[in-house]
C-alpha positions as CSV (number, residue, x, y, z in Angstrom):
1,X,18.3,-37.1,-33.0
2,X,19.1,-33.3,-31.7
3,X,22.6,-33.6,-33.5
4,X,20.8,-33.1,-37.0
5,X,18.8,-29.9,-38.5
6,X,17.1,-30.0,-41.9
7,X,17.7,-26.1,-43.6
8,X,15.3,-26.1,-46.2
9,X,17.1,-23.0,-48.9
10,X,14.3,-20.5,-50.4
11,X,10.9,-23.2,-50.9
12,X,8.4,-22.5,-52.5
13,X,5.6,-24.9,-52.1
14,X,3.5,-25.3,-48.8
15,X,2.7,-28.2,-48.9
16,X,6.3,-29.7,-49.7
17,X,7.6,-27.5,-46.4
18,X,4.3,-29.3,-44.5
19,X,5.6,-32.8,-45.8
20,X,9.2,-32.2,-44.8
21,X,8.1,-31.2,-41.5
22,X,5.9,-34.3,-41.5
23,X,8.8,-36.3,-42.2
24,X,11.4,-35.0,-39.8
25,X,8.5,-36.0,-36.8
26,X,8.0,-39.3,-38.8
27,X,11.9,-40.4,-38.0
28,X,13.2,-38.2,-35.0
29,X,14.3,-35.4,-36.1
30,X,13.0,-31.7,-34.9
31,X,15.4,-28.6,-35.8
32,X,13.7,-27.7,-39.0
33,X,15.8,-24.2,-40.8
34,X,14.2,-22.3,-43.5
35,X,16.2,-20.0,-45.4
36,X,14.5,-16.9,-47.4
37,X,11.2,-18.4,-47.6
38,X,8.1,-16.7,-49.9
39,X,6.6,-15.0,-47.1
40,X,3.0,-15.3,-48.4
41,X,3.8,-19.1,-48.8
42,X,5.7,-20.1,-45.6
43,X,2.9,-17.9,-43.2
44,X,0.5,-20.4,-45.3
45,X,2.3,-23.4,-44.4
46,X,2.7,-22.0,-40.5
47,X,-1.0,-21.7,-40.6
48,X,-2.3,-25.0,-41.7
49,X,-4.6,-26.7,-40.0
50,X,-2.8,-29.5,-38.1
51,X,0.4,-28.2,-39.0
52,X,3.4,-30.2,-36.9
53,X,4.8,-28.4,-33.8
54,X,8.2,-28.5,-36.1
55,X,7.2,-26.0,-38.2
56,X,5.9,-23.9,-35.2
57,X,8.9,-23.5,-33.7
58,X,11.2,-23.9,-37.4
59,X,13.6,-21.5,-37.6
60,X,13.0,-18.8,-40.2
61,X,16.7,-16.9,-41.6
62,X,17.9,-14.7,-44.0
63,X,20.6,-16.5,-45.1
64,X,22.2,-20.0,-45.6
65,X,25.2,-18.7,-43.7
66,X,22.9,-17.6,-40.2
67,X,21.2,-21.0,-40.7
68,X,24.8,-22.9,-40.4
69,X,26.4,-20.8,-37.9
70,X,26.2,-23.2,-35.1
71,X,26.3,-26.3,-37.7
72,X,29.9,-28.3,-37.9
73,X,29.5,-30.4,-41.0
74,X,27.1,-29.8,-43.8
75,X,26.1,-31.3,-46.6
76,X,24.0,-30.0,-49.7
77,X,21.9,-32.0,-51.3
78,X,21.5,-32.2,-55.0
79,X,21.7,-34.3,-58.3
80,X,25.1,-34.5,-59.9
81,X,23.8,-34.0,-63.3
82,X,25.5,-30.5,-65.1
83,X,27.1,-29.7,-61.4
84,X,30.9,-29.2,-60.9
85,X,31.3,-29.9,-58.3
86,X,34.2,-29.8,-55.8
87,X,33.5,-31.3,-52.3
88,X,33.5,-34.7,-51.5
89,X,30.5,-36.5,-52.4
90,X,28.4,-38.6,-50.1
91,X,25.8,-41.3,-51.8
92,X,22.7,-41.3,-49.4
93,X,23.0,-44.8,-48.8
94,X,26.8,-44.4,-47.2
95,X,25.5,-41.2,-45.6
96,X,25.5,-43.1,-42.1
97,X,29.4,-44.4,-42.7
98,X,30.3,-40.9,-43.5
99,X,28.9,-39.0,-40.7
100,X,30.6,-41.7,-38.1
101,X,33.7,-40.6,-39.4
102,X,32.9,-36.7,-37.8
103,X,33.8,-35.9,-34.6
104,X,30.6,-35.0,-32.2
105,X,28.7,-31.5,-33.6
106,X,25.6,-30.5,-35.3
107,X,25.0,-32.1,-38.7
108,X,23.0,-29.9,-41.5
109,X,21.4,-31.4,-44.5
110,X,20.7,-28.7,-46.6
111,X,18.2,-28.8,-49.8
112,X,17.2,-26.1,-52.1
113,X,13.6,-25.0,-53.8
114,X,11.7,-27.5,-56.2
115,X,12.1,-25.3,-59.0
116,X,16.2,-24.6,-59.0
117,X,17.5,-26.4,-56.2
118,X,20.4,-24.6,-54.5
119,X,22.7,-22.4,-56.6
120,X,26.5,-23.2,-56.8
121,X,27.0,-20.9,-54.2
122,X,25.0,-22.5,-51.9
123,X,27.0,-26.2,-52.6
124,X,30.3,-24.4,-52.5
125,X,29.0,-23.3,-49.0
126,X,28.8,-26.6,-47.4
127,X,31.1,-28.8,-46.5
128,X,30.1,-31.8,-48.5
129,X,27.3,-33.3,-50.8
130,X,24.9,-35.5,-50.2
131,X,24.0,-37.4,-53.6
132,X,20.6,-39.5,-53.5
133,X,21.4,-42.3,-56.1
134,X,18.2,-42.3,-59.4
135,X,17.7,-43.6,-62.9
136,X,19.4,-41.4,-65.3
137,X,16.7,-40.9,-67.3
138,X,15.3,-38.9,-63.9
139,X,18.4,-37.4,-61.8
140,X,16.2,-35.1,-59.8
141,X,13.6,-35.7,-57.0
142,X,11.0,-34.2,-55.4
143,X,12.3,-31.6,-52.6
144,X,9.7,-33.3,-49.9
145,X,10.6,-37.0,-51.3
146,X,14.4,-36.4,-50.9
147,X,13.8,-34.9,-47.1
148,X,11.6,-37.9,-46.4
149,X,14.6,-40.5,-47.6
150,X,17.2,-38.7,-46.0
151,X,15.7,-38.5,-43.0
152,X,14.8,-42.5,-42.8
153,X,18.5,-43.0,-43.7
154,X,19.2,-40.9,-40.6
155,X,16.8,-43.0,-38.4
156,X,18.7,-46.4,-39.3
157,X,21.6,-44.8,-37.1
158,X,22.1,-46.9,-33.5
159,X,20.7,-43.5,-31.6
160,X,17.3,-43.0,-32.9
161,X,14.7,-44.9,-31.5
162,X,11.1,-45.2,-32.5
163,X,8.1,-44.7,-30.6
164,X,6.6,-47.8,-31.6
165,X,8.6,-51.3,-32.2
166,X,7.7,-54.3,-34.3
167,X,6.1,-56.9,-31.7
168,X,7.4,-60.5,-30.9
169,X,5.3,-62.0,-33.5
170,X,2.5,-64.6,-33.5
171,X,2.4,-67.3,-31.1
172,X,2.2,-70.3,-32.5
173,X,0.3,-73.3,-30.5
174,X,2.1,-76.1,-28.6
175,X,1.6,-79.9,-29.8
176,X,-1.2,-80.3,-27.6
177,X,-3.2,-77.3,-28.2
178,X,-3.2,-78.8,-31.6
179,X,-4.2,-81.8,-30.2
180,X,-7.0,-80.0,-28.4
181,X,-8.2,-79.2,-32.0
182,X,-7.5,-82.4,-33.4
183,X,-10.2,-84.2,-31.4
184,X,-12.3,-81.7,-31.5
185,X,-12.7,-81.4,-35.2
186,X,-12.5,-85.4,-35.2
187,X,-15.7,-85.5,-33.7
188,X,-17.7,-83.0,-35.5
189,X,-16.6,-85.3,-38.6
190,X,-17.9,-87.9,-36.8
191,X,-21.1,-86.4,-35.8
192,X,-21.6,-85.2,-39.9
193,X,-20.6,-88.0,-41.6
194,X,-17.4,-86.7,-42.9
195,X,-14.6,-88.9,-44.1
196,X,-16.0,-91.4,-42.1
197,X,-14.3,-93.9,-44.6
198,X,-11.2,-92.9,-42.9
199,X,-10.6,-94.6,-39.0
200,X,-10.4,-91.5,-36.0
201,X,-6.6,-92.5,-36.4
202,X,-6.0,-91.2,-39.9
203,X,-8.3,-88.4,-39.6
204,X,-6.3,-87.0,-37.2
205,X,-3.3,-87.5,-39.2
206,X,-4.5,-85.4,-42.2
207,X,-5.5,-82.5,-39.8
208,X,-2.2,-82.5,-38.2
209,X,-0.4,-82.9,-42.2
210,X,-3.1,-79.4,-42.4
211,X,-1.6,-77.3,-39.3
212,X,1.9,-78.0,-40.1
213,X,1.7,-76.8,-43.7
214,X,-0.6,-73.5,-43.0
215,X,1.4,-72.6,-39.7
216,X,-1.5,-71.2,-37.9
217,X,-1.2,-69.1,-35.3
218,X,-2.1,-69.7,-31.6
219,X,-5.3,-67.6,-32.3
220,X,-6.4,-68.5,-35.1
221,X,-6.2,-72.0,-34.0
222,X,-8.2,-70.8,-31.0
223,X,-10.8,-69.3,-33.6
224,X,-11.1,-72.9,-35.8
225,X,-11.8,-74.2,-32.0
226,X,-14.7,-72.3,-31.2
227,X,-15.7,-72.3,-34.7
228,X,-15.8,-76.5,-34.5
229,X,-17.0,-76.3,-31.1
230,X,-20.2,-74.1,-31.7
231,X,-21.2,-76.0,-34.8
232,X,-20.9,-78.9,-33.0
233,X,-22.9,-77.6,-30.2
234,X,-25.7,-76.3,-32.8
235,X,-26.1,-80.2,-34.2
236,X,-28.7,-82.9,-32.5
């Protein structure tokens, strides 16, 4: 998703920088901006071991206004609580709504320290904010927690795609792989002496009353198979 940058606004904290950079990989997204970073603290989080190629190549500005220059809608993120606030504001959970109503253009989501978040001057700067619905007993969150749910609400858009997709599914086995089973655990109960007070007939019947109410898969029906099969083998 090359139409979205993250601009993180003075941080503070390595290792929140390191987990919004983790995040933005996690669900498609790449331009990372940092604004007036703690120099001894962002060449710390450039350095880590294993640090994502995002932050590598992150760009680093003086100011909240070089970070937007190229942008054509941004929004600040913060709690609403003791903000006057004058821009329209965007709930995370319509954020996707909202942004289909902008014409084509880089999209900033911009978030502020974990101490102080970003100042009024920063909000008035963008062109919108971007609320992320809590409890009121707790209006803030976490700088690297509100990147990482921003950024998944981002990756529900049609245009991001994910490098790994949920499979089909288990197969499930056709009546006469069951069947297959059937007589095969049939005549381990004959060889044992199990339920042998029942006829083959309605033995059967309780093992196929079994399958359909635990809804085994193909293999694991496959497993109780080879299972049946090799104790039966193992018997005189």
């Amino acid at each position: 998703m090359k139409s979205f940058c993250i601009i993180l606004v003075r941080p503070r904290d390595p290792n929140n920088i390191g987990a919004c950079a983790r995040a933005m990989g996690n669900f498609g997204l790449s331009d990372l901006r940092v604004v007036d970073p703690y120099a001894p603290i962002w060449r710390e989080a450039v350095s880590a071991v294993g640090v994502s190629d995002i932050l590598q190549h992150a760009k680093k500005c003086d100011t909240l206004d070089e970070a937007l220059a190229d942008v054509h809608f941004s929004l600040a993120s913060t709690a609403l609580k003791n903000r006057h606030l004058k821009q329209e504001i965007v709930s995370l959970p319509h954020l996707n709504e909202r942004l289909s109503e902008n014409p084509p253009g880089q999209t900033a989501l911009v978030f502020g320290n974990e101490k102080s978040g970003l100042s009024n001057d920063d909000i008035e700067r963008c062109d919108a904010v971007l609320n992320i619905p809590t409890a009121a007993k707790q209006p803030s969150i976490n700088l690297a927690q509100a990147v990482i749910l921003t950024c998944y609400e981002l990756s529900r858009r049609p245009d991001f795609a994910a490098l790994r997709s949920p499979g089909t599914g288990p197969q499930f086995p056709t009546d006469a792989q069951k069947e297959i089973f059937i007589a095969a655990a049939d005549r381990l109960c004959e060889k044992v002496d199990f339920k042998v007070d029942f006829t083959p007939d309605q033995r059967k019947m309780l093992l196929r009353h079994m399958l359909v109410r635990q809804g085994l898969s193909r293999e694991q029906l496959f497993f109780l198979k080879k299972w049946v099969d090799k104790i039966a083998e193992k018997l005189p």
